[in-house]
PAPATI-505561 format. One record per atom (N, C-alpha, C): x, y, z; residue in one letter. Coordinates in steps of 0.001 Angstrom, whole numbers, padded with zeros to 6 digits, always signed. Example, Ala and Ser with C-alpha at 12.3 -4.5 7.8 and 13.67 -1.06 7.14 Angstrom:
2
+013190-005690+007800a
+012300-004500+007800a
+013200-003300+007800a
+012850-002250+007080s
+013670-001060+007140s
+012900+000030+007870s
# end
This chain:
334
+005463-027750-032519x
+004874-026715-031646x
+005201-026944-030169x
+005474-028333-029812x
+006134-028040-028339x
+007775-028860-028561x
+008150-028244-027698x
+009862-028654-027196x
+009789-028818-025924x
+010863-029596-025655x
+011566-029617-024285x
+013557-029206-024114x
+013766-028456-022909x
+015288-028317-023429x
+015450-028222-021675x
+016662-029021-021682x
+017018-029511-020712x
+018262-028425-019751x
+018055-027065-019388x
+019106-025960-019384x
+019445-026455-017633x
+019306-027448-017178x
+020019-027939-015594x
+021650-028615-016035x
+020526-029589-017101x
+022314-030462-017265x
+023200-029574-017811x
+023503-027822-017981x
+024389-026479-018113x
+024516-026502-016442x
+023735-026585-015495x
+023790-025866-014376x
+025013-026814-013739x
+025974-026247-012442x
+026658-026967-011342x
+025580-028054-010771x
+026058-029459-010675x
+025234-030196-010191x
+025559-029749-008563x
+024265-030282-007319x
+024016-029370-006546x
+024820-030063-005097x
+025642-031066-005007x
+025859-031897-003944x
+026781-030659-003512x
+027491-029775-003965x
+028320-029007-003019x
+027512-028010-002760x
+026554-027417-003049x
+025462-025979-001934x
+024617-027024-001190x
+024339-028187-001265x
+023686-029380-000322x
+024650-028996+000689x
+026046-029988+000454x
+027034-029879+001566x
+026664-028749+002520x
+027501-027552+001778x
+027281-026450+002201x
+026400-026359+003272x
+025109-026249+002897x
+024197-026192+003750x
+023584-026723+004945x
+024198-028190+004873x
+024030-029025+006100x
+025205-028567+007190x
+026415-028444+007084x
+027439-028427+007386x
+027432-026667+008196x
+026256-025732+007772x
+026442-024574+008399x
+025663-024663+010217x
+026285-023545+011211x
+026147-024047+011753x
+024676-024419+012486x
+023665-023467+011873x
+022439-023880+011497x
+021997-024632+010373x
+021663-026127+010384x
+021791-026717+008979x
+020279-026074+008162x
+020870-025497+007077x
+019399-025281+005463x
+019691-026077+004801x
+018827-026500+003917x
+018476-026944+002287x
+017625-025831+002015x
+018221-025510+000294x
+017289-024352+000126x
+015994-025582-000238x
+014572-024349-000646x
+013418-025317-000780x
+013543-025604-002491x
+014391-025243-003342x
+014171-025686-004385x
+014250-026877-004149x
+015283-027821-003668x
+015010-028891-003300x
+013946-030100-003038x
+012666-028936-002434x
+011698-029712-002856x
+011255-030700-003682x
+011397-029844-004910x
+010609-030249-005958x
+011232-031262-006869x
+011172-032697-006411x
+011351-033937-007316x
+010187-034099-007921x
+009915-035081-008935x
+008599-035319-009248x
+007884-035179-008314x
+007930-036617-007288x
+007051-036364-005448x
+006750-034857-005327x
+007713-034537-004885x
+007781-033152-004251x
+006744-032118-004763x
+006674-032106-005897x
+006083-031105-007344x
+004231-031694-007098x
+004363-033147-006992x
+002793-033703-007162x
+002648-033205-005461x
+003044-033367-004746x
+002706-033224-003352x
+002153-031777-003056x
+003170-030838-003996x
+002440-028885-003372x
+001340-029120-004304x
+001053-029708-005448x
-000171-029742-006141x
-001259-030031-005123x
-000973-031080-004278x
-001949-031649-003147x
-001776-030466-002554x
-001242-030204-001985x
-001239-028926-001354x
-001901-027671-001208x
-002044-027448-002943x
-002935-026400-003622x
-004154-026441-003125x
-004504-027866-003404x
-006367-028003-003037x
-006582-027994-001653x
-005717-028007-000420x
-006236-027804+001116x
-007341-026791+001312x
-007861-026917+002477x
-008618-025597+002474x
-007955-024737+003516x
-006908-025498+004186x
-006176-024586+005164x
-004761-023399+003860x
-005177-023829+002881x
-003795-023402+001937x
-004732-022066+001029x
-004676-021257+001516x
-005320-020462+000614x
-004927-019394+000133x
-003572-019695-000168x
-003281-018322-001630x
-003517-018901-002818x
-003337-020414-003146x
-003804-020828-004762x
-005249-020209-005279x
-006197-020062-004556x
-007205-019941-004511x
-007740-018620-004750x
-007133-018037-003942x
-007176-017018-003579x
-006850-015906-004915x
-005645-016060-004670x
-005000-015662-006024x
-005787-015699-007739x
-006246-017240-007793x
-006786-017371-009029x
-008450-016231-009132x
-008637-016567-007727x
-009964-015688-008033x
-009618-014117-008219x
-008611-013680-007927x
-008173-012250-008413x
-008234-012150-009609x
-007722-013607-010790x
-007380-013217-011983x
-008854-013379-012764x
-009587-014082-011872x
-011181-014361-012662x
-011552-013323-012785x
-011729-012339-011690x
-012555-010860-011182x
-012115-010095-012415x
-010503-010502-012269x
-009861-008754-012890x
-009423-009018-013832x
-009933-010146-014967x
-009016-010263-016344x
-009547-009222-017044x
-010576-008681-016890x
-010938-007689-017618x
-010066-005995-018476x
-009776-006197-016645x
-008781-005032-015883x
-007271-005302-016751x
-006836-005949-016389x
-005484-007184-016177x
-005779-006713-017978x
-006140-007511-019172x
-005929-007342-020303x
-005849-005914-021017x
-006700-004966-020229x
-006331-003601-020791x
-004922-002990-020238x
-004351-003792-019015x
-003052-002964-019311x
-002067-003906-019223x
-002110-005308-019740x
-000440-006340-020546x
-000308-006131-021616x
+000447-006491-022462x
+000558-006714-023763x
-000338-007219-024763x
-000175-007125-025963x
-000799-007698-026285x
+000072-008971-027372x
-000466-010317-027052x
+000040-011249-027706x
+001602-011921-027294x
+001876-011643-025911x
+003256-011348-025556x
+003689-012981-025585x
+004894-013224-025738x
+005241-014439-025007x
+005293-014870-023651x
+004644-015828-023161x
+004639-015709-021739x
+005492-016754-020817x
+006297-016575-020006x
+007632-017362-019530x
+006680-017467-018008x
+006683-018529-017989x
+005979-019222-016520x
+007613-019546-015569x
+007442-018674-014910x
+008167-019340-013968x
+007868-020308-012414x
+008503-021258-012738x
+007685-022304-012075x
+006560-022732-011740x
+006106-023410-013582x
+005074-023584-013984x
+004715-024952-013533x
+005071-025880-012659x
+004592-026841-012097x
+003486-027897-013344x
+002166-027379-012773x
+001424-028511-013648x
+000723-027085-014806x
+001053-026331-014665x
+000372-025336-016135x
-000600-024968-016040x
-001207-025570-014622x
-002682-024821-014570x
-003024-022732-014410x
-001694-022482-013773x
-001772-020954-013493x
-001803-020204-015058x
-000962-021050-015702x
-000386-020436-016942x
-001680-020719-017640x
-002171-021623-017793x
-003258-021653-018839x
-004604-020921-018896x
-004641-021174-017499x
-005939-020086-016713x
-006153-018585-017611x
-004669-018264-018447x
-004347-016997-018640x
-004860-016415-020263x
-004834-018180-020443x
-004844-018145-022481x
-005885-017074-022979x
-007420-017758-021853x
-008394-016968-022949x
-008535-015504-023046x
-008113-014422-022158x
-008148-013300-022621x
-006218-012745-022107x
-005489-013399-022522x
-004389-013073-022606x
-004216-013189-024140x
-004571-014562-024717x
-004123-014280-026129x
-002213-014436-026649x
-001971-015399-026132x
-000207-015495-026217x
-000134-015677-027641x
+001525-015383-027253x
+001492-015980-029081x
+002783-017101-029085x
+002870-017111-027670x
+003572-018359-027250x
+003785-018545-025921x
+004135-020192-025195x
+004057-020296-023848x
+005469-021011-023733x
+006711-020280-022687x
+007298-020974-021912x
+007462-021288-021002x
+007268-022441-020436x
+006958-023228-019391x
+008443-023265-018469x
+008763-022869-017030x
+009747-023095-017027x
+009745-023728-015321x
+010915-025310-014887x
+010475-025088-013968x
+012003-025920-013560x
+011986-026006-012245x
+013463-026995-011632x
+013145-028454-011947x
+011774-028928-012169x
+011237-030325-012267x
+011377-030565-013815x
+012059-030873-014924x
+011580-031550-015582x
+010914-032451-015671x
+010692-033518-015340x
+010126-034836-015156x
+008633-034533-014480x
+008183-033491-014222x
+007100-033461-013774x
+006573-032650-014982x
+007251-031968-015245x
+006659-030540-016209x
+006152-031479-017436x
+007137-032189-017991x
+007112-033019-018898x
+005347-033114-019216x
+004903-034269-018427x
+003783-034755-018950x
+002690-033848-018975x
+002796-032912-017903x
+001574-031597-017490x
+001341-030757-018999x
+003102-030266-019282x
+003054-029439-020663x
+002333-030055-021894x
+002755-031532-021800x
+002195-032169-023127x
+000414-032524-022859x
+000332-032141-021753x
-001220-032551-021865x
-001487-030922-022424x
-000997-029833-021997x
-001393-028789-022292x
-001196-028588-023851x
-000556-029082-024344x
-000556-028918-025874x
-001307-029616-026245x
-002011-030894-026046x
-003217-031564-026329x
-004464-030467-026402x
-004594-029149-025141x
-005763-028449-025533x
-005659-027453-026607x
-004444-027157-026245x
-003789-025691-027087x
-002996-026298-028420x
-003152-027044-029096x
-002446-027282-030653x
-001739-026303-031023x
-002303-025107-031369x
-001669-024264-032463x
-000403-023525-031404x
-000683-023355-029540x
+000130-022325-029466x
+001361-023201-029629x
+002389-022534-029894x
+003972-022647-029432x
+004305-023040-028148x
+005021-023776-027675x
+005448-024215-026305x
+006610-024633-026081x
+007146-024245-024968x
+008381-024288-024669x
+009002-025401-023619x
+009015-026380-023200x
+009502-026832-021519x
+011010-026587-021583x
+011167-026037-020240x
+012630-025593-020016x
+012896-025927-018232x
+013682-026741-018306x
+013717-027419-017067x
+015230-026484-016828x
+015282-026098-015625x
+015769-024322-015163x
+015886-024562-013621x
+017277-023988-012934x
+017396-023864-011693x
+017414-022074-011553x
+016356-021387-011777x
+016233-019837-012154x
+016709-019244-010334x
+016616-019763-010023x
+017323-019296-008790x
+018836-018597-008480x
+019379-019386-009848x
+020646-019271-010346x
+020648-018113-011694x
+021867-017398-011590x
+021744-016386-012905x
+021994-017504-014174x
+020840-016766-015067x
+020522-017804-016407x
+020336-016641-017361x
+021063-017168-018299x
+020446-016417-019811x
+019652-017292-020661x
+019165-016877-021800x
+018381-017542-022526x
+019208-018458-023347x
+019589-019481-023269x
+020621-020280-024180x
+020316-020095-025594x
+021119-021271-026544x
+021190-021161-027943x
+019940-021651-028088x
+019832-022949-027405x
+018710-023785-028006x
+016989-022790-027622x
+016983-022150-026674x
+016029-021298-026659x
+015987-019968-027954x
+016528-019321-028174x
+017262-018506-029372x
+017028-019504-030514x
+017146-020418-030672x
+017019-021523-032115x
+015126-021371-032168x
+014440-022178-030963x
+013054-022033-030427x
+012187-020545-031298x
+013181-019535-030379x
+012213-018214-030872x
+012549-017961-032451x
+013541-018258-032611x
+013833-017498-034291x
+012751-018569-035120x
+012900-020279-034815x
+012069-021178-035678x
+010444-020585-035693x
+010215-020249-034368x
+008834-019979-034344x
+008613-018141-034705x
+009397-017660-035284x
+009506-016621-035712x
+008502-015640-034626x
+009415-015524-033421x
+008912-014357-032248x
+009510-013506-031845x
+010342-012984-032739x
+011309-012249-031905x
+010555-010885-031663x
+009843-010908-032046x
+009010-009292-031884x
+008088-008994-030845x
+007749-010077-030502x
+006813-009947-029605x
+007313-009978-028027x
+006613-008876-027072x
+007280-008422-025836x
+007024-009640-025066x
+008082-010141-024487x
+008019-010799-023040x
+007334-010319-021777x
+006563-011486-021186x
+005350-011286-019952x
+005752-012241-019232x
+006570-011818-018081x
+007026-012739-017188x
+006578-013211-016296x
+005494-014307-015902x
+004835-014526-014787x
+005011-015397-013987x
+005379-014456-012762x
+005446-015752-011524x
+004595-015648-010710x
+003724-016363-010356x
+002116-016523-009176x
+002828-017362-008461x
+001890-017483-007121x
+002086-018444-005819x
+002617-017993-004723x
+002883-016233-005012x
+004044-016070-004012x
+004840-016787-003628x
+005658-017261-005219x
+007182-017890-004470x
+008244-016802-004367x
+007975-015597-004839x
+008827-014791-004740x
+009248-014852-003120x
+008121-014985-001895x
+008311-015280-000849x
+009609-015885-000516x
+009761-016756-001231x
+010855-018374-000972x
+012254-017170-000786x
+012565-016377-001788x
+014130-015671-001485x
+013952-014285-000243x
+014794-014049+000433x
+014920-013039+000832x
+015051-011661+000250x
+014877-010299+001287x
+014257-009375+000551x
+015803-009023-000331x
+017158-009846-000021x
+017883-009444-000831x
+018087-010114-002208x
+017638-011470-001895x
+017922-012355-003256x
+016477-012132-004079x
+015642-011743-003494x
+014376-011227-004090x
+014709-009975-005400x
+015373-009334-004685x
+015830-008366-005265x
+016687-008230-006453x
+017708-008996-006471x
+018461-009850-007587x
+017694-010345-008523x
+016844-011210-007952x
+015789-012267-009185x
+015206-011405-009802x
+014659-010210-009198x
+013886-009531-010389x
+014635-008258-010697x
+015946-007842-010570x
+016775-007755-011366x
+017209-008564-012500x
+016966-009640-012415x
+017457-010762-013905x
+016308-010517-014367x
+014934-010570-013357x
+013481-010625-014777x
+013634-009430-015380x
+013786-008114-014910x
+013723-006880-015638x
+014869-007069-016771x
+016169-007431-016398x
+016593-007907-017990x
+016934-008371-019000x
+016387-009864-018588x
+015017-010710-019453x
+014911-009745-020410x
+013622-008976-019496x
+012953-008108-020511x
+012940-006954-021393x
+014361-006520-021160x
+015086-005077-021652x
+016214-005366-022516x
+016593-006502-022313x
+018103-006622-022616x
+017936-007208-024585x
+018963-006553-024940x
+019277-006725-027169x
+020731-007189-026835x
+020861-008062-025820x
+022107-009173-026270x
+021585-010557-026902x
+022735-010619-027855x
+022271-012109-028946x
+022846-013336-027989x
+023887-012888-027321x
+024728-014261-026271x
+023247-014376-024788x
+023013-013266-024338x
+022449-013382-023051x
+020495-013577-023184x
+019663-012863-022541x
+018857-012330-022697x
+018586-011684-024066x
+016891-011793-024337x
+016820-010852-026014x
+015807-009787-025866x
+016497-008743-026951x
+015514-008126-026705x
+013806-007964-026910x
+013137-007100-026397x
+011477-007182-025900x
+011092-005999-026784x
+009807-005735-027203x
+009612-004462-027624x
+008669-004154-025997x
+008543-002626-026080x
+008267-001809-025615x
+006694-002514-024884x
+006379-002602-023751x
+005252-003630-023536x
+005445-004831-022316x
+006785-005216-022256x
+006987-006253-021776x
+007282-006082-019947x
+006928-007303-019362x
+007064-007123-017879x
+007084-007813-017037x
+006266-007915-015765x
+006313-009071-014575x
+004615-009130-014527x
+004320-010182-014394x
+002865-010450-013596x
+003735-010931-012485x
+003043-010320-011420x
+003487-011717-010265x
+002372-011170-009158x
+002214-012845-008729x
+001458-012812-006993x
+002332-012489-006089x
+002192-012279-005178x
+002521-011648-003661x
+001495-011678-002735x
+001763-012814-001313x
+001334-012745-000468x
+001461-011757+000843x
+000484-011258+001353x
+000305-010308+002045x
+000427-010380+003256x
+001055-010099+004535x
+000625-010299+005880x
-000373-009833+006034x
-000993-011505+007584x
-002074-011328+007363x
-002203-011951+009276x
-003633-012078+009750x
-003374-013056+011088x
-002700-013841+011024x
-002308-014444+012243x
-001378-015641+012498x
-001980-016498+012456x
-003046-017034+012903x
-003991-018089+012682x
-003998-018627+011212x
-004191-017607+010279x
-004063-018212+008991x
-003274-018493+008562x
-002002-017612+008943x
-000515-017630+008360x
-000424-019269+008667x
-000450-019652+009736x
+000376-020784+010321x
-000614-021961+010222x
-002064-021763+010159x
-002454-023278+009469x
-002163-023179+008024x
-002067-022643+007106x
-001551-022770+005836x
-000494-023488+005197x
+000160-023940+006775x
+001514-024630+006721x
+001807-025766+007804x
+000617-025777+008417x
+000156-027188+009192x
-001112-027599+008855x
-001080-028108+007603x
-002596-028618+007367x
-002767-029676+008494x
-004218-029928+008188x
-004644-031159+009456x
-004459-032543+008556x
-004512-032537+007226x
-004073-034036+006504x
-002374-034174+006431x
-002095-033405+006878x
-000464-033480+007007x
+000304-033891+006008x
-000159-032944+004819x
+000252-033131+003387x
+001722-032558+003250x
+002137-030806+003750x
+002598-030164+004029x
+003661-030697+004324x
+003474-031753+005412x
+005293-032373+006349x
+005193-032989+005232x
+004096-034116+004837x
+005130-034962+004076x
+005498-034813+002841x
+005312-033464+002177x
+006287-032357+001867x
+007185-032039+002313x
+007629-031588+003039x
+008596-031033+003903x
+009538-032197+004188x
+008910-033520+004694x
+010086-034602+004684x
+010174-035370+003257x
+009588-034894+002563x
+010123-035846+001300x
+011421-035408+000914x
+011586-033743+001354x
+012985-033149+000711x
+014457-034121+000667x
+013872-034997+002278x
+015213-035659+002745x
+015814-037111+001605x
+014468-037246+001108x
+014249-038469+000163x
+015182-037691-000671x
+015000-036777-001703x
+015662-036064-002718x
+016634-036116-002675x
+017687-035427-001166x
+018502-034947-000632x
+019510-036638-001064x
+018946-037575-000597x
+019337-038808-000140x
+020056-038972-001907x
+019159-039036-003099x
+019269-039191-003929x
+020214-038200-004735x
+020105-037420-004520x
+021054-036440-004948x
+022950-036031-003964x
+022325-036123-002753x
+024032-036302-002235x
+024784-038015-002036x
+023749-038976-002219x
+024080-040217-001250x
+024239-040444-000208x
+023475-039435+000526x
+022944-039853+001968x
+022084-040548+002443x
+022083-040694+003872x
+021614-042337+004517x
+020325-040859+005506x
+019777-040229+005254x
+019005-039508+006244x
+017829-040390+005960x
+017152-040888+007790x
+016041-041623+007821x
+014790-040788+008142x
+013553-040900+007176x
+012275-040169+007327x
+011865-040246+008750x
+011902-041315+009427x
+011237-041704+010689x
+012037-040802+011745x
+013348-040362+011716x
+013621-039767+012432x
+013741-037994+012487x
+012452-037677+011937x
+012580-036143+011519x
+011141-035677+011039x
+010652-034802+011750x
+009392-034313+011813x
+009160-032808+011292x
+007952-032210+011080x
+007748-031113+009851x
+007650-029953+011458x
+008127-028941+011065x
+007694-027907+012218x
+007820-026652+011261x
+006388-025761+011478x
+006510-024705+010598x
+005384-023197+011542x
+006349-021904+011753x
+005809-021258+012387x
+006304-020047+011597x
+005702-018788+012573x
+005577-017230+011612x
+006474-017218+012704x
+007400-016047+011644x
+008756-015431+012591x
+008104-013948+011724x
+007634-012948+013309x
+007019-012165+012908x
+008142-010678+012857x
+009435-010891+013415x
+010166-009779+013166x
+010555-009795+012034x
+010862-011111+010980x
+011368-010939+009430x
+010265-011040+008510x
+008469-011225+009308x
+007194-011405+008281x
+007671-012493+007051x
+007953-013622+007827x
+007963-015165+007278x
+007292-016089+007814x
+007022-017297+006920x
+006819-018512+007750x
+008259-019215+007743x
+008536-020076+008706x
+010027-020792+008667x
+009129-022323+008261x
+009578-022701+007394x
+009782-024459+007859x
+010840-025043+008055x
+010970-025929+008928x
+012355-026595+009698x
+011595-028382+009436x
+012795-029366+009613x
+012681-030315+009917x
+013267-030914+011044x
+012823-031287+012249x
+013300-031259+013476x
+013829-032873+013918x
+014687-033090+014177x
+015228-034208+014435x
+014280-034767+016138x
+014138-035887+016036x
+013303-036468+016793x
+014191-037226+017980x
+015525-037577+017190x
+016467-038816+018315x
+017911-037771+017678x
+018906-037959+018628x
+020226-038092+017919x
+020321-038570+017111x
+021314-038597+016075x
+021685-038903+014900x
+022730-038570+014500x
+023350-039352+013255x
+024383-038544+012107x
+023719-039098+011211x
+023792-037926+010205x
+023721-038351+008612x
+025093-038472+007989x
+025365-039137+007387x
+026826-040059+006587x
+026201-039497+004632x
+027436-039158+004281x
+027416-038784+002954x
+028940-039205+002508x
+029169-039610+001270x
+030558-039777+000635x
+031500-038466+000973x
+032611-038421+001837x
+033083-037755+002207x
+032872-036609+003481x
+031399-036940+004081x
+030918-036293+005162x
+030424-036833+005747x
+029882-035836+006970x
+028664-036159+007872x
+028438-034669+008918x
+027020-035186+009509x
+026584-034144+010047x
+026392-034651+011331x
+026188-034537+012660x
+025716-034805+013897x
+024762-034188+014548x
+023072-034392+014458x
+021939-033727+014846x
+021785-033954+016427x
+021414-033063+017288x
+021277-033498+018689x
+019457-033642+018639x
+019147-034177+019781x
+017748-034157+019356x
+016835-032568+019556x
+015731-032743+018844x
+015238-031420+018976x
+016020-030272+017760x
+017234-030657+017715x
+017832-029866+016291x
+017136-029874+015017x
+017183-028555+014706x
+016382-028682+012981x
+017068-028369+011990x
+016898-028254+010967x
+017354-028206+009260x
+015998-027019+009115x
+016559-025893+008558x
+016016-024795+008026x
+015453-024863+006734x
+014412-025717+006610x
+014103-025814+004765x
+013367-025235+003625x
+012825-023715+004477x
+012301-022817+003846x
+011553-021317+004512x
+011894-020486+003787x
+011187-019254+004291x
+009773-018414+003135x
+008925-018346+003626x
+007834-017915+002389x
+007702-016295+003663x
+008287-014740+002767x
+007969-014148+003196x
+006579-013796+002776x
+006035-012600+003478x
+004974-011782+003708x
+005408-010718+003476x
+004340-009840+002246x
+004720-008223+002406x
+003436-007342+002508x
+004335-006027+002583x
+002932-005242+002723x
+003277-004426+001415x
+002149-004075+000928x
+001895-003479-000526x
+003070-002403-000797x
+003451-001676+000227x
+004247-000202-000070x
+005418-001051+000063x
+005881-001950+000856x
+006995-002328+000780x
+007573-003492-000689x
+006355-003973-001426x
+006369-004393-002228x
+006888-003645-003598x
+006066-002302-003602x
+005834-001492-004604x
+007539-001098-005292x
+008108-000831-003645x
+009364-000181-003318x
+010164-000887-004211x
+010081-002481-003482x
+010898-003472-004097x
+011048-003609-005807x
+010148-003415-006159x
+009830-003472-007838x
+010497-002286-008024x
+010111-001156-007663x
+010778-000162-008455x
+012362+000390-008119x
+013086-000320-007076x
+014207-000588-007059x
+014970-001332-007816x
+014365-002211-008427x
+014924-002755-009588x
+015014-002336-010928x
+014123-000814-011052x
+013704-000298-012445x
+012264-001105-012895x
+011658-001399-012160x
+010334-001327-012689x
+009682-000076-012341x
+008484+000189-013678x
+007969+001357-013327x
+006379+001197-012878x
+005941+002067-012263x
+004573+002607-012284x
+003966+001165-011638x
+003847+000187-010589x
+003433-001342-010880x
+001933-000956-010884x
+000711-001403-011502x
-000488-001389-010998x
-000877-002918-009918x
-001716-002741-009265x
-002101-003752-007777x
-003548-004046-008278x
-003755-005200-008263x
-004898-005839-008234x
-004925-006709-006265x
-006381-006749-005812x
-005998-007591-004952x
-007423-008024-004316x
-007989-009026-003211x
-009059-009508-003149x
-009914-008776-001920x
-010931-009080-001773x
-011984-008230-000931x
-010697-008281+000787x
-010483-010113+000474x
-009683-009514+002529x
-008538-008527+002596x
-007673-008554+001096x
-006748-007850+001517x
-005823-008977+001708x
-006005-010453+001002x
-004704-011153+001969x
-003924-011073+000759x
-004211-011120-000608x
-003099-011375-001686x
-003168-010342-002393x
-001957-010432-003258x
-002020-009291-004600x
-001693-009593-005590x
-001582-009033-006854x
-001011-009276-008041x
-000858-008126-008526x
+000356-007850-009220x
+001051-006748-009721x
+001418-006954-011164x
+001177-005968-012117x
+001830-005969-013153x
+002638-004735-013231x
+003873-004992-013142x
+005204-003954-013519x
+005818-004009-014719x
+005577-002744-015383x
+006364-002854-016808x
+007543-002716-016683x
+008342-003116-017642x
+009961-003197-017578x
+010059-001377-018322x
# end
């Protein structure tokens, strides 16, 4: 009843979009990067701040409105977590969702790992999936997933694609746009090589964070326990491990503000002294005060959201959302 399948070691290993990215003439790392084991336990810390409040936020939407929320998903659907971290969003969902199976999917294996198997400790009977996934990247459903659904005999049942946390934030409104172009067909698509098909039913849950004051926007991303940077600088740890670079923590600090003409937060990591970072076959030269671009979490507003979904061929989305108005959740059928 649970698996694990390893669909990264398929993916390009990542030292050349690393390169890439340091080497532009504004240096990024995208934020998948984040998430090493560290990285993954650290936004968990993260979750519980009280300056961090879309986890929160969010979940209490789904307490209010499961009521709501179950009269118009599926029923019994399979449900594909995308970047299911520790499983708590996904599980939250069991008792009046009713799955008839859970795939867990995230860039961390090694973290997902132990979270999923505790979750099959509560849940025995459901089906479970871990699928360690750079979904950022175009992915089909491999063989060994296809082996998964036929053993557990699901092919019938509609796919419920849920992504919470507003990470949809993390891509721009163009790569945003793409990604849920691949979720819509996920969920539409009767190829046996790619994607499978869904019956009639199947769709997106997803959170979406809302613009909101700046005050909140921007402590949300400078907590006062300064969990956040050392988030934000652990990336370099990763980075280190994954390109063989010599980048030192001590010399690079967390800076994170609202850039209100693109309705983002930026996080940067700002170099403190001159420097070079040295890599097998490279290097970079930071002046001081220079930063590394290591993430954008946009902000939308509901109509511009709505737009976005149904530019992709989603139809009709319904909006759930909380008394302030700061978050939402949408279910769009495919």
């Amino acid at each position: 009843m649970l698996h694990f399948i390893d669909g990264l070691a398929n993916q390009a290993h990542p030292r050349d979009e690393l390169i890439e990215g340091l080497l532009k003439p504004a240096a990024q790392i995208s934020p998948k990067f984040f998430y090493d084991d560290l990285g993954s336990r650290l936004f968990d810390a993260i979750t519980e701040l009280p300056e961090y409040y879309p986890t929160r936020t969010e979940a209490a939407i789904y307490r209010q409105e499961a009521r709501s929320m179950a009269q118009m998903l599926p029923r019994q659907p399979i449900v594909l977590d995308l970047g299911a971290g520790n499983c708590s969003k996904g599980e939250a969902l069991f008792e009046w969702l009713k799955p008839a199976a859970y795939v867990a999917v995230d860039i961390s294996l090694g973290h997902l790992k132990p979270n999923l198997t505790a979750l099959h400790s509560r849940h025995p009977q459901l089906p479970k999936l871990g699928w360690g996934l750079d979904f950022s990247k175009p992915f089909n459903l491999d063989a060994g997933v296809q082996d998964w659904l036929t053993r557990h005999q699901l092919e019938g049942h509609p796919w419920m694609v849920f992504y919470p946390g507003s990470s949809i934030g993390n891509f721009s409104p163009t790569d945003a746009l793409n990604l849920l172009e691949r979720i819509r067909h996920l969920c539409t698509s009767n190829s046996h090589q790619g994607p499978i098909h869904s019956q009639k039913g199947g769709g997106l849950l997803i959170g979406v964070d809302n613009v909101k004051p700046l005050a909140v926007l921007e402590s949300a991303y400078n907590d006062a326990l300064g969990v956040t940077a050392a988030f934000n600088r652990n990336l370099l740890l990763h980075v280190n491990r994954l390109l063989g670079s010599d980048f030192d923590l001590d010399g690079w600090a967390h800076f994170a503000k609202f850039d209100e003409a693109h309705a983002r937060i930026e996080m940067h990591l700002e170099s403190l002294v001159p420097q070079t970072v040295r890599w097998s076959g490279g290097s970079r030269h930071f002046v001081k005060h220079e930063r590394i671009h290591t993430e954008n979490s946009y902000k939308w507003t509901p109509e511009a959201f709505v737009d976005l979904l149904q530019s992709t061929g989603f139809s009709a989305p319904m909006r759930w959302t909380d008394p302030q108005h700061w978050f939402n959740v949408y279910w769009a059928p495919c």
